[in-house]
C-alpha positions in Angstrom: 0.0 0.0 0.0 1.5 3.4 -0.7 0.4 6.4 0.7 0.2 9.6 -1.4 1.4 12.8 -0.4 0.6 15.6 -2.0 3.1 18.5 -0.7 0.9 20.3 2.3 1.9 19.9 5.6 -1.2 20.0 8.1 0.7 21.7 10.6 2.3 25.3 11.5 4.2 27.1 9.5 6.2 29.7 10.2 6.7 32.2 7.8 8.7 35.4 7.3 5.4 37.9 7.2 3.9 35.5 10.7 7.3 37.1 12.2 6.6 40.6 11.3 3.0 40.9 12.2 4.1 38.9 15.5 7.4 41.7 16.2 4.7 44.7 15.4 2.2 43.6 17.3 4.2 43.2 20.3 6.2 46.4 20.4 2.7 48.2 19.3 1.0 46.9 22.6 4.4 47.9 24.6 4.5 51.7 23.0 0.3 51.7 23.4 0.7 50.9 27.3 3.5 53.4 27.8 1.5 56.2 26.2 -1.4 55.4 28.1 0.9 55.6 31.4 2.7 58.5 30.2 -0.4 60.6 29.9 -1.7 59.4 33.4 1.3 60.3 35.3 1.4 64.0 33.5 -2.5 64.3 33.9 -2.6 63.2 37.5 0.3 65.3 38.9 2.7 67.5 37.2 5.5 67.2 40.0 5.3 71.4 40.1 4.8 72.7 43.5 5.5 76.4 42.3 4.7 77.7 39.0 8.2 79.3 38.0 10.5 77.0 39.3 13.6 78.8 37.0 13.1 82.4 39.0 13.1 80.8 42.3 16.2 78.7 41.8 17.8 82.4 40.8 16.1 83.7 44.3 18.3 81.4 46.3 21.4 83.6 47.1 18.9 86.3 48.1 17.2 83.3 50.7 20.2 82.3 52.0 21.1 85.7 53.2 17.7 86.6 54.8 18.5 83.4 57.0 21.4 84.9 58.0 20.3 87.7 59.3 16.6 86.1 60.9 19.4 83.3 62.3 21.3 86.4 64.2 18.5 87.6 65.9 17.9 84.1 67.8 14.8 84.2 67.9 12.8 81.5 70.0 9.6 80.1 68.2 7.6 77.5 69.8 4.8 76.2 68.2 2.0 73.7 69.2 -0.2 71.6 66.9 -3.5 69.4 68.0 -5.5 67.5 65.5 -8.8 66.7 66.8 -10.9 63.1 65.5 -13.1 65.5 63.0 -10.2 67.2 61.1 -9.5 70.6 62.7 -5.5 71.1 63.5 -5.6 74.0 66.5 -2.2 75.9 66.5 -0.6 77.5 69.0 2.3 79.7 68.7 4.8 81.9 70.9 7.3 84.6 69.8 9.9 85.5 71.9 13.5 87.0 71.7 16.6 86.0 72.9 16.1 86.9 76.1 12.5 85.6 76.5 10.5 88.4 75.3 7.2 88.5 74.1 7.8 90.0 70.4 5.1 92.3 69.3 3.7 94.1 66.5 4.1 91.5 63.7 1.9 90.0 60.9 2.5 86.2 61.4 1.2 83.8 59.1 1.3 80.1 59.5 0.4 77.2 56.9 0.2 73.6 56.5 1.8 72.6 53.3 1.5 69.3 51.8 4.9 68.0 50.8 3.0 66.0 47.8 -0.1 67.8 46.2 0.0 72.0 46.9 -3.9 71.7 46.3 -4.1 70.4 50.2 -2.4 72.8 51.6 -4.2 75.1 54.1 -3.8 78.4 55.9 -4.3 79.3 60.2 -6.5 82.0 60.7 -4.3 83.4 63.5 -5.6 85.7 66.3 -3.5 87.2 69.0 -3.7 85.5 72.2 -1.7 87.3 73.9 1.7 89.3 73.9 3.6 87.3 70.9 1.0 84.9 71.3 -1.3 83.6 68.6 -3.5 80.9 68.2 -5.5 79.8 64.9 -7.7 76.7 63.8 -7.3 74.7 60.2 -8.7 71.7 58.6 -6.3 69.1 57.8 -5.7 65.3 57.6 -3.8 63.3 59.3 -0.3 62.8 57.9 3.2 64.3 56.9 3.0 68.3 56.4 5.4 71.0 56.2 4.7 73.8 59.0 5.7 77.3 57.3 5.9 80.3 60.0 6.1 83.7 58.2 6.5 87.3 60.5 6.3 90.6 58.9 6.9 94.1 60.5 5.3 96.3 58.1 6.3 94.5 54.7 9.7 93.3 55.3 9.7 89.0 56.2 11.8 89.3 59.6 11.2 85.3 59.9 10.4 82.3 57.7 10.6 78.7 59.2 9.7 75.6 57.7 9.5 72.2 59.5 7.9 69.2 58.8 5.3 67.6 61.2 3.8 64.4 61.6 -0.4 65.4 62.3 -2.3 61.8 63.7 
């Protein structure tokens, strides 16, 4: 008995234009999922806490001598935070001088600034509480934020501090 072949395999073949469409369709889905990340990470957050980050890197000399001269007043700045259960952060904070002090007659602002999205941030609406005294309430949640202490006499910033705190 002889068995006739007539030149077809039944099985898979591999051909030149399978190995194309198999090297396109790969790198296709690879750049498709990278575009589709790319435009999620630049839509979500832009990684931008200021908006001209170029004119504050040339402010930086100018910083660094304003802390020279707030560091040679030694100033003494103690600050206290409470979170309550629903939210509301209730600061504290004292002014004094070098030799204890109560320092007066300055426009102190405090904030909570988020170290990851600026939209959180939120300001204390101080009121005096007493000679360099001032107390203020803010809504916040719990977590990592930056404390930023700004005093002005008049217009000039006599004192910026920034410190991080941990808010439960």
């Amino acid at each position: 008995m002889t068995a006739q072949h007539d030149g077809t395999t039944g099985g898979f073949r591999l051909t030149g234009k399978k190995v194309l469409a198999i090297l396109v369709g790969f790198f296709s889905v690879i750049i498709a999922v990278n575009m589709v990340m790319a435009y999620v990470a630049v839509t979500t957050f832009s990684g931008m806490q200021i908006q001209r980050p170029y004119e504050a890197g040339l402010k930086f000399n100018h910083a660094i001598s304003k802390a020279r001269v707030q560091q040679e007043q030694h100033w003494k700045v103690d600050t206290h935070l409470e979170r309550a259960k629903d939210g509301q952060v209730t600061l504290t904070i004292t002014l004094a001088d070098q030799q204890g002090a109560a320092i007066v007659d300055q426009q102190v602002s405090v904030q909570l600034v988020s170290p990851v999205d600026s939209r959180n941030d939120a300001a204390f609406a101080l009121m005096p509480d007493g000679p360099g005294r001032y107390r203020g309430v803010t809504q916040a949640a719990a977590g990592q934020w930056d404390l930023v202490i700004e005093a002005k006499r008049a217009e000039d910033a006599v004192f910026r501090s920034v410190s991080r705190v941990s808010l439960h």
